[in-house]
C-alpha positions in Angstrom: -5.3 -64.6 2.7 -8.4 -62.0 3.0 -8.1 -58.9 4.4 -9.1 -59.2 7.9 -9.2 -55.4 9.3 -6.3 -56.0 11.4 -3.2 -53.4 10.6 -1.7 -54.7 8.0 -2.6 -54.9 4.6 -2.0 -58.2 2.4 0.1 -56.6 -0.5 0.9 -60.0 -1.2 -2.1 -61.1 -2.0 -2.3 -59.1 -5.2 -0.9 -59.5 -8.7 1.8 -57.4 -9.9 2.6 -56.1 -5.7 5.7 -59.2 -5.6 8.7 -57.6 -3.7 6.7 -54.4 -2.3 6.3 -54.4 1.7 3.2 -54.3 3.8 2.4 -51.1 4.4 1.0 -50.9 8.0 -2.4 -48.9 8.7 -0.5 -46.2 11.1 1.7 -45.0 8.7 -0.7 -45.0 5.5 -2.5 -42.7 8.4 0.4 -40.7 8.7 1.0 -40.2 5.5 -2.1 -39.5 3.3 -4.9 -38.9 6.0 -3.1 -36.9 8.6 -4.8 -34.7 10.9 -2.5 -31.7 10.2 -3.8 -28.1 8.7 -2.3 -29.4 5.6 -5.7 -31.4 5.0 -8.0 -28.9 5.7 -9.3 -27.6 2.4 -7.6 -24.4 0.9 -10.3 -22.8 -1.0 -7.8 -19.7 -2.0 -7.3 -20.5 -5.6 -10.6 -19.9 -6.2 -11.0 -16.1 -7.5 -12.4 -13.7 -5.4 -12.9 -10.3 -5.9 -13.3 -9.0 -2.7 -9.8 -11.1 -1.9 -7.1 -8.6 -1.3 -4.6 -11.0 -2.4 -6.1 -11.9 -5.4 -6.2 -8.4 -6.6 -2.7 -8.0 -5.9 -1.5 -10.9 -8.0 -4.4 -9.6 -10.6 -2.3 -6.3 -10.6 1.1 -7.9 -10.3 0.4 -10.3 -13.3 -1.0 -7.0 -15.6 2.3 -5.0 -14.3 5.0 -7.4 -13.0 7.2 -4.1 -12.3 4.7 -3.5 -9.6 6.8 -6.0 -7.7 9.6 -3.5 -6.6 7.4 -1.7 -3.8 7.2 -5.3 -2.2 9.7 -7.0 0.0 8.9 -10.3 0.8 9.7 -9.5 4.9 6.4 -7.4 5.3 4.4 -10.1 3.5 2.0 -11.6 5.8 2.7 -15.5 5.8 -0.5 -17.2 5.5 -0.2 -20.9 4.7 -2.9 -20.7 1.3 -2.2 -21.2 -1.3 -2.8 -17.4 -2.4 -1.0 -16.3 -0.5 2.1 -18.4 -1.6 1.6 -17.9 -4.8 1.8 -14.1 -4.2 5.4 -14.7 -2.3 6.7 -16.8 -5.3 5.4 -14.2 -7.9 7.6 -11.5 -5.9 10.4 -13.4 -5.8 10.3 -14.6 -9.2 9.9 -11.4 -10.3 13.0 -10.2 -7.8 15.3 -12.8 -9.3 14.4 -11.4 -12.9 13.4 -8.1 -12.7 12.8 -7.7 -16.6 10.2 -10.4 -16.1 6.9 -9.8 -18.3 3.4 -10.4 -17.9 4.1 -13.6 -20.6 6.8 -15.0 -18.8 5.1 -15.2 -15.4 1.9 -16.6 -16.7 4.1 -19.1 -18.4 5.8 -19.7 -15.7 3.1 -21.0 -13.6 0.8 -22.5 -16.7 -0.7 -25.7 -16.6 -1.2 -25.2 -12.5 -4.2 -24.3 -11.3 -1.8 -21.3 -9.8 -1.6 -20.6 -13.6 -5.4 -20.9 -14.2 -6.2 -18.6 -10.9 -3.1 -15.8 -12.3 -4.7 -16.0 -15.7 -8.4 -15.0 -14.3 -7.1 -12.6 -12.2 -5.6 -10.7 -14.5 -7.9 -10.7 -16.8 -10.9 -9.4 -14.0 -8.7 -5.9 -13.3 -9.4 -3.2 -15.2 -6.9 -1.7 -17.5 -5.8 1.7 -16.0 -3.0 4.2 -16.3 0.0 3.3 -14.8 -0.3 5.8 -11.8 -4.2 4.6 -11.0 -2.4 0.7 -11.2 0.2 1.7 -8.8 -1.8 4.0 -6.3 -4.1 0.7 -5.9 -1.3 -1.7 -5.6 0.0 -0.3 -3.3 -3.0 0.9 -1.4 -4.1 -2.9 -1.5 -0.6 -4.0 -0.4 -0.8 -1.5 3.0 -4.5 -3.3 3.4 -2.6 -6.8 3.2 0.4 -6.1 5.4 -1.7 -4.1 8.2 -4.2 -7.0 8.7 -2.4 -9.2 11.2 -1.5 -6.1 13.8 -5.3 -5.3 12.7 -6.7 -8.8 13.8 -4.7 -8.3 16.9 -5.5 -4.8 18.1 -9.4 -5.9 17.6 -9.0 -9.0 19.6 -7.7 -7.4 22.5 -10.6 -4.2 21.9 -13.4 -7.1 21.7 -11.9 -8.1 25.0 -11.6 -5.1 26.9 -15.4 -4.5 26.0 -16.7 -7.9 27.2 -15.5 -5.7 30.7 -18.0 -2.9 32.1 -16.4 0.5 31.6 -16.9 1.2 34.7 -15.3 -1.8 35.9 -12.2 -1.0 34.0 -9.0 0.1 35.5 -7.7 3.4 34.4 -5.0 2.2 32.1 -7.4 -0.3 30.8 -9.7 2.9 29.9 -6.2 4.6 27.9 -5.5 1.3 26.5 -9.0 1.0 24.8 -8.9 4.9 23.6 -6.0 4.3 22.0 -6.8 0.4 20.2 -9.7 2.5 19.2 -7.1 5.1 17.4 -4.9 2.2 16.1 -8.2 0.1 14.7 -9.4 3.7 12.9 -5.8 4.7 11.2 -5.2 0.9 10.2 -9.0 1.0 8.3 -8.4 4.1 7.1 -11.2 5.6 9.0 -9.1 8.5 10.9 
């Protein structure tokens, strides 16, 4: 019987599919060409060095130790891959504290997790151990600070659609001071 576009498909009508059911065209939908944020395209494995992230898990990889001035809670949780990977590196690293720089690229080789750690690591320049961990955890602070950083400019970018003359008084205060919060959070006091 040919295929004739209607919802089923004729797994019968193929050698070597005897006792598998017809799958219907709804739930092949549903399950490998969903609409969901899972198939839109997660470009974080590829290395970036402007990528806060990435130079984390550079740094983390080079110094796994770093990992004690993280806890997972202040983490952002992004759903990339990246940003994952970073979570599982901590925790790994949590769970075995005497963890080396071997044993995590181990860990994770033959992934393209592996692959992205491996060039990462190799990209960051070796410093002493101070200049590693002043920039870990200045990078870190950069990390966890830009949620409440995307948030305090979303509500400054609407406040200034508004006239300032047409804003209320507390609307006035409330713009001084997202103005003070977006200044200390980029560093720019």
């Amino acid at each position: 019987m040919p295929y004739d576009g209607t919802d089923e498909y004729p797994v019968g009508d193929y050698p070597g599919t005897a006792g598998l059911e017809s799958l219907s065209f709804s739930e092949s939908q549903s399950a490998d060409f969903g609409t969901s944020t899972e198939a839109i395209i997660d470009n974080s494995l590829s290395p970036s060095r402007a990528n806060r992230i990435h130079r984390l898990l550079g740094l983390l990889v080079l110094d796994p130790k770093l990992a004690q001035h993280v806890t997972l809670a202040e983490l952002p949780k992004r759903q990339q891959r990246d940003s994952e990977l970073l979570h599982a590196c901590v925790e790994q690293i949590a769970n075995e504290p005497d963890t080396s720089t071997a044993t995590l690229l181990g860990f994770w080789y033959g992934t393209p997790e592996g692959q992205l750690l491996t060039e990462l690591a190799g990209r960051e320049a070796l410093e002493d151990d101070e200049g590693r961990e002043a920039l870990f955890t200045a990078l870190l602070k950069q990390v966890v600070n830009e949620a409440t950083l995307a948030e305090r400019r979303a509500r400054f970018n609407q406040l200034k659609t508004t006239s300032y003359a047409d804003l209320s008084a507390d609307e006035k205060r409330e713009l001084l001071t997202l103005t003070q919060e977006i200044r200390s959070l980029t560093g720019r006091n």
